[in-house]
C-alpha positions as CSV (number, residue, x, y, z in Angstrom):
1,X,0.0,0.0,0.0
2,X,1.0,3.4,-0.4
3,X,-0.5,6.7,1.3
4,X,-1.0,9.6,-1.4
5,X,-3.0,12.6,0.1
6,X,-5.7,14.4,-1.5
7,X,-6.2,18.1,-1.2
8,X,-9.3,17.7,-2.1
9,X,-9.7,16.0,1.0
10,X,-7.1,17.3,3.1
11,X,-6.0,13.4,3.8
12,X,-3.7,10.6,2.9
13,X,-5.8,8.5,1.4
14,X,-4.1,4.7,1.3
15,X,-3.9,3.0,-2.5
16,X,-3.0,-0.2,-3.0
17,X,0.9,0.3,-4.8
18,X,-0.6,-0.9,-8.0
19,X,-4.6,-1.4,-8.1
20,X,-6.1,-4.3,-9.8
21,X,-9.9,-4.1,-9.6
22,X,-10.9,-0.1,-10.4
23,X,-14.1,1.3,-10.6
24,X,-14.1,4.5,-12.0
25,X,-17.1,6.6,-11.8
26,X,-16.5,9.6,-14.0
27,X,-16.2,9.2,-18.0
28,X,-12.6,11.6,-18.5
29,X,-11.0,9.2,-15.5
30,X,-12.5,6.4,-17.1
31,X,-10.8,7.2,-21.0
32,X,-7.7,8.1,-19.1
33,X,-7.5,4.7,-17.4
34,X,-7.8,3.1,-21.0
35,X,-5.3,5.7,-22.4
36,X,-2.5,4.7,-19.7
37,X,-2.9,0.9,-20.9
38,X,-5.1,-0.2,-17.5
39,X,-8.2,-1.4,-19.3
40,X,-7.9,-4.8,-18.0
41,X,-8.1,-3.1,-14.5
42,X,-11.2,-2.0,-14.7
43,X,-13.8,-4.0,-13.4
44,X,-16.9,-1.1,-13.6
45,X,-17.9,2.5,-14.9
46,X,-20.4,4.5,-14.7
47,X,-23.6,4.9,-16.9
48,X,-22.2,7.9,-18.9
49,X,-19.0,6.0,-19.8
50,X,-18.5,5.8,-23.4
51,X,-14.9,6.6,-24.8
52,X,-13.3,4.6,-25.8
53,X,-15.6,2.4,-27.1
54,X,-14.4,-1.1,-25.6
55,X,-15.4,0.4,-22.3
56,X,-18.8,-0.6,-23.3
57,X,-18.1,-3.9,-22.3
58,X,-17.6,-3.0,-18.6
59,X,-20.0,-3.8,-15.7
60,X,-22.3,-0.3,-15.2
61,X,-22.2,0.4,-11.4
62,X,-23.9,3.7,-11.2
63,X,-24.1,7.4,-12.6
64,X,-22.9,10.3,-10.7
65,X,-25.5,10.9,-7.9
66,X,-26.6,7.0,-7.8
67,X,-24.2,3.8,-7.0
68,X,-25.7,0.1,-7.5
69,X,-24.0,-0.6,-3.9
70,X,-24.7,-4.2,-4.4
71,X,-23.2,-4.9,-7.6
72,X,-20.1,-2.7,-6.7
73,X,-19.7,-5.1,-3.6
74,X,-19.4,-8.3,-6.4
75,X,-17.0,-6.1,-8.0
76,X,-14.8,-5.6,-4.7
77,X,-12.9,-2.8,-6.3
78,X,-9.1,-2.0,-4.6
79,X,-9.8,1.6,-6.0
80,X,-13.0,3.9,-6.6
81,X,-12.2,6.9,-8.6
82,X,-14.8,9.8,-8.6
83,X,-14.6,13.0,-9.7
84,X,-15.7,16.3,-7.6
85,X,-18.6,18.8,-8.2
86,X,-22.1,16.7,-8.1
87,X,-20.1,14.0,-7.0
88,X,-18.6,15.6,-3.3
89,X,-20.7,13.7,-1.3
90,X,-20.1,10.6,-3.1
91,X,-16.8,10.2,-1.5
92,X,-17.5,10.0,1.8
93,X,-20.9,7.6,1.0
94,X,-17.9,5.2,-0.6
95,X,-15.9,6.0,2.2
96,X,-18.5,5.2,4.8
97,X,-18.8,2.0,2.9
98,X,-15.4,1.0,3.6
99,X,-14.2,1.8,-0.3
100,X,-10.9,3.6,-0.9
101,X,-11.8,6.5,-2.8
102,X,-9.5,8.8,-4.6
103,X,-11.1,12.2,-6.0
104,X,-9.8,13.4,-9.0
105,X,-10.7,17.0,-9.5
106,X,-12.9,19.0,-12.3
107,X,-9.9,21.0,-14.5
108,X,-10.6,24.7,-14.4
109,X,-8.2,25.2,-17.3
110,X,-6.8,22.9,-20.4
111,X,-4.0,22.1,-18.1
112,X,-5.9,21.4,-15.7
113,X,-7.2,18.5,-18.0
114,X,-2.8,17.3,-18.5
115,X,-2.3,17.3,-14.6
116,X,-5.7,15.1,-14.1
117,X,-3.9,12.8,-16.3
118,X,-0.8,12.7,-14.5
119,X,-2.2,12.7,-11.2
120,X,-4.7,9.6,-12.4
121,X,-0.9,8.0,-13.0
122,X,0.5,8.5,-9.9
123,X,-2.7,7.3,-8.0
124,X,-2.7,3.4,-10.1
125,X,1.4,3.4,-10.5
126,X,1.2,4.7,-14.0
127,X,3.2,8.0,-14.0
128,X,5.5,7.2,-16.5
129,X,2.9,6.5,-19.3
130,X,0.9,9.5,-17.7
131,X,4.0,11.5,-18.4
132,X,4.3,10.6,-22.2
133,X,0.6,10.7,-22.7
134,X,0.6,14.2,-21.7
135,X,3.1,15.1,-23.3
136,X,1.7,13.6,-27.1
137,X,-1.6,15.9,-25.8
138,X,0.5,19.0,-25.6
139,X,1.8,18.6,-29.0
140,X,-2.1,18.3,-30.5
141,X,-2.8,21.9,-29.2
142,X,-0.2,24.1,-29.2
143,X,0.0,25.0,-32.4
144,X,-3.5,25.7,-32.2
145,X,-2.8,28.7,-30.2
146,X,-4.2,31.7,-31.9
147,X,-6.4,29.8,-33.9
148,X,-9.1,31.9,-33.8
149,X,-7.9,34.8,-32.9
150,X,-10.6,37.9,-33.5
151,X,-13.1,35.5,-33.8
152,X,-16.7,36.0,-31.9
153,X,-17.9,32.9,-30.7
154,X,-20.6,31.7,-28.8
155,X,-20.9,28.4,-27.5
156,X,-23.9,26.3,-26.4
157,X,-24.8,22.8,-25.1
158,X,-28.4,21.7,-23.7
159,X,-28.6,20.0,-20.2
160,X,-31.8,19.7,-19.8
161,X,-31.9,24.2,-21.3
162,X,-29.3,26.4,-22.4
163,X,-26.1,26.4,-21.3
164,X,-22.8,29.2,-22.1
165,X,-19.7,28.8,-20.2
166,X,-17.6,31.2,-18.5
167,X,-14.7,32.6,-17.6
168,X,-13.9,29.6,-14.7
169,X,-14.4,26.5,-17.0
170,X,-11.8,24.3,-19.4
171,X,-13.4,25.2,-21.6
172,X,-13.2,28.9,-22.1
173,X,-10.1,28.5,-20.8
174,X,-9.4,27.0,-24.5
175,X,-11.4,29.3,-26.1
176,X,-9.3,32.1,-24.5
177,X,-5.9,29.9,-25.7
178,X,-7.2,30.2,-29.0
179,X,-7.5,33.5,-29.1
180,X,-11.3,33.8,-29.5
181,X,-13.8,36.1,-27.6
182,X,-17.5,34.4,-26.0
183,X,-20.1,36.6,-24.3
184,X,-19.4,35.5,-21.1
185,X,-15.6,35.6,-20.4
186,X,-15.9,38.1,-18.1
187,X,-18.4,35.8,-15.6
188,X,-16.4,34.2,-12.9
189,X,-18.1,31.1,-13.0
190,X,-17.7,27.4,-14.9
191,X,-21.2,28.0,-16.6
192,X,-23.8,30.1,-17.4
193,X,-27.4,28.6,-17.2
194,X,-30.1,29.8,-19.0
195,X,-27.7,32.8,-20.7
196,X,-29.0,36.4,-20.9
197,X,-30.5,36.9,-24.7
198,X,-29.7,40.4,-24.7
199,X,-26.2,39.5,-23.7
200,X,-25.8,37.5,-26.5
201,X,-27.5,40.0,-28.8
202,X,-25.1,42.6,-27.5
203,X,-22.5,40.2,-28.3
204,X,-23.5,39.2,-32.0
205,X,-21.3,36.2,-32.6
206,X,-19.7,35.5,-35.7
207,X,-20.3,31.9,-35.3
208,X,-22.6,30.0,-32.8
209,X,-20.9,26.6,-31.9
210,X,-24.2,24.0,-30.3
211,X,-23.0,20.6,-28.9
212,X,-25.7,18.2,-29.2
213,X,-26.9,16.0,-26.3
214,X,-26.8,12.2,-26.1
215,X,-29.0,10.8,-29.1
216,X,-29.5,14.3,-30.9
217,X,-29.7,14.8,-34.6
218,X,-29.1,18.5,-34.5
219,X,-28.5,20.1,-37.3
220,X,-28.0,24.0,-38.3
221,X,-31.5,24.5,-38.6
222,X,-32.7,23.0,-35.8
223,X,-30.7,25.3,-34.1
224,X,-31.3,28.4,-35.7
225,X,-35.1,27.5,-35.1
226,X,-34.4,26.7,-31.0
227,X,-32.3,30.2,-31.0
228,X,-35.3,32.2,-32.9
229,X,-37.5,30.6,-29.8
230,X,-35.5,32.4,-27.7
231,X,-35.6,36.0,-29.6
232,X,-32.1,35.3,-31.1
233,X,-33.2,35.2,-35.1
234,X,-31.6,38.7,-35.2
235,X,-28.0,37.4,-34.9
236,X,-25.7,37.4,-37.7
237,X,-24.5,34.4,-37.1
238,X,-28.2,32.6,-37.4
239,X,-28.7,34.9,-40.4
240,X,-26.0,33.7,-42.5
241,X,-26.2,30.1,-41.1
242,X,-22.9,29.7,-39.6
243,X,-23.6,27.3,-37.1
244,X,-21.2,24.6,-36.0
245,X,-22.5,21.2,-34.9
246,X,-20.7,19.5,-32.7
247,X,-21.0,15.8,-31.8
248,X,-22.1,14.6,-28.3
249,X,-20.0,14.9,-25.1
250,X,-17.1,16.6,-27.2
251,X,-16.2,19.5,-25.3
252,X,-18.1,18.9,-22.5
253,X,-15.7,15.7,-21.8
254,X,-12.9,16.7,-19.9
255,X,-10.8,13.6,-20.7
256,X,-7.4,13.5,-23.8
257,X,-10.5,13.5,-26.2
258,X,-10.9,17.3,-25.5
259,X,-7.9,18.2,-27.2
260,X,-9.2,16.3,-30.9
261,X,-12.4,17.6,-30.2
262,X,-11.3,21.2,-29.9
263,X,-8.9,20.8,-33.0
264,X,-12.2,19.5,-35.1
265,X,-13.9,22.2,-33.6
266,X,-10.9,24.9,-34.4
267,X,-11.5,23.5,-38.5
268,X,-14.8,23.5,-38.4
269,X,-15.6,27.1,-37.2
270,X,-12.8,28.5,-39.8
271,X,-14.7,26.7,-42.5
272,X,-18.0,28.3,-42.1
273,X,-16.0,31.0,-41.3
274,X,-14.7,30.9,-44.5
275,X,-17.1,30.0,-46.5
276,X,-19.5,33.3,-45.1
């Protein structure tokens, strides 16, 4: 065994040197696990798992407010790994349970995303692989920096109604790297629910980036008709039909992935962008 503390929660937390049975409960810890070569590890995920796509044939033991308790105890993980946020209280219901339980914290910036990946390594004895796989993942979006630069975006994703992000989240952290402007980069918070129309009028992106939800067929018109609900016809952007699709969970999941995902993103913004 080998103690490793959490600032999360101000504790060592005692790991077995080299865990065999993990149960990961968050879908970036989950990809990352695969990514460091620990698949066979794994013995269950959570409902929302889904990249890559072996991990579909791994036991489902909960999602990120509800654990099946008694198939985790067939499981008889060494390791539970849970992410923070929704999932706070999680860790000390695990721990109450007897389950060690390492948290691995939501990334407030791109990097954030490269030291989750490293700290994933240290915590099931894969630093070294953690290192290199972080290091292939800088070279995917460096030279994206400035990518957009000048260009008005404004991003969207529907959980369960509107949703912009801020200053305080990954992912206007990348938006920032590349040199683009959102609406809301000034708000010093992760997201912004239900985002003021007249800010976004005010705003009068270029391009509206909208990442669908699980088992959407979204498609620029769909959008452009959800935005005109919402009194946002009169933006350029909707006007002249540059709307960018994105497919489900690709920004919004904080695991590697994000950095292909914001590359496809980065080519497919310049190529409406382009073609207006």
């Amino acid at each position: 065994m080998v103690k490793l503390f959490s600032e999360i929660l101000g504790k060592e937390v005692e790991v077995p040197e080299r865990p065999s049975r993990i149960v990961s409960l968050s879908p970036a810890i989950t990809e990352t696990l695969y990514l460091l070569g620990a698949e066979d590890r794994v013995v269950g995920v959570s409902f929302f798992c889904d990249k890559p796509p072996e991990v579909s044939k791994k036991p489902r033991v909960g999602a990120y407010l509800n654990i099946n308790y008694q198939l985790l105890q067939k499981l008889s993980p060494d390791l539970v790994l849970v992410t923070t946020g929704a999932q706070r209280d999680k860790i000390f219901e695990l721990e109450s349970k007897g389950y060690v339980v390492y948290p691995i914290p939501l990334p407030v910036s791109m990097y954030g995303i490269l030291d989750n990946i490293i700290v994933t390594g240290i915590v099931i004895g894969e630093l070294s692989r953690a290192r290199d796989l972080a290091s292939s993942l800088v070279s995917k979006f460096i030279n994206l920096k400035g990518a957009l630069k000048g260009v008005k975006l404004y991003y969207e994703i529907d959980l369960g109604g509107p949703v912009s992000v801020g200053a305080h989240s990954y992912i206007g952290d990348a938006f920032d790297f590349l040199g683009a402007e959102h609406p809301f980069l000034m708000s010093r918070v992760p997201y912004v629910v239900n985002p003021d129309p007249d800010a976004i009028k005010s705003f009068d992106p270029d391009v509206i980036v909208y990442e669908q939800k699980l088992g959407e067929n979204a498609t620029p018109e769909k959008v452009a008709r959800r935005l005109a609900s919402r009194g946002l016809d009169s933006l350029r952007a909707v006007k002249e039909n540059r709307i960018v699709i994105l497919d489900y969970d690709s920004l919004a999941h904080y695991g590697p992935s994000f950095f292909s995902a914001l590359n496809d993103m980065v080519e497919k913004v310049l190529r409406v962008i382009k073609r207006g």
